[in-house]
C-alpha positions as CSV (number, residue, x, y, z in Angstrom):
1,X,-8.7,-8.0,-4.7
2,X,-10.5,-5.8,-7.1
3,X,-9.8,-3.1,-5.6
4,X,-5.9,-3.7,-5.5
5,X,-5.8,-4.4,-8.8
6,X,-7.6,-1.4,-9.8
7,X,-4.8,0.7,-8.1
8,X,-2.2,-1.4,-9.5
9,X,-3.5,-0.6,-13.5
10,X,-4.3,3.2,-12.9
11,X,-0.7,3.5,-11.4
12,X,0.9,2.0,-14.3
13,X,-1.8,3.7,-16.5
14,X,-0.5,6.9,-15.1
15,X,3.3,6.1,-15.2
16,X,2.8,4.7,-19.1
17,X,0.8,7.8,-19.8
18,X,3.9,10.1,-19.1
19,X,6.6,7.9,-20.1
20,X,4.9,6.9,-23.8
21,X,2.8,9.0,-25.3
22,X,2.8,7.2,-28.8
23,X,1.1,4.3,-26.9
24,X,-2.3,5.7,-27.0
25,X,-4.5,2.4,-27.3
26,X,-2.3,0.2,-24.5
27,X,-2.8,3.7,-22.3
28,X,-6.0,3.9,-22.7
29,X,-7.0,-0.1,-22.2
30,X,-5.3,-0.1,-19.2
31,X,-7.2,2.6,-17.9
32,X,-10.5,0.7,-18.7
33,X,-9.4,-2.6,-16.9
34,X,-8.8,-0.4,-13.9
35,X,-12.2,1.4,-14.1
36,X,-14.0,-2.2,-14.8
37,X,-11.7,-4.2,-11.8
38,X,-13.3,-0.9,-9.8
39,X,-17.0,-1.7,-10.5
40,X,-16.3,-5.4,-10.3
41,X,-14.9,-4.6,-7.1
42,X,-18.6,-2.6,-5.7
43,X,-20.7,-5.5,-8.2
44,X,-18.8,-8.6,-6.3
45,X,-18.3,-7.1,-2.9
46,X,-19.5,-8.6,0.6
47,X,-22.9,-9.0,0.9
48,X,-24.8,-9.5,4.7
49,X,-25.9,-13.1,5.3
């Protein structure tokens, strides 16, 4: 789920990023909930019973 989401926020982070470039902060946020969903995604991931 993590993982998804991830993809989702760099997606838009890249799209934003060449539509809007006055939006510097938003851009940039977005790309650091997509790099934290990723290492959420490793932290939380299935673990061997």
């Amino acid at each position: 789920m993590f993982l998804i989401l991830a993809v989702v926020l760099f997606i838009v982070w890249i799209c934003s990023f060449l539509m809007f470039k006055t939006a510097g902060l938003l851009i940039h946020l977005l790309l650091l909930f997509a790099i934290l969903s990723i290492v959420m995604h490793f932290i939380s991931g299935k673990r061997a019973v």
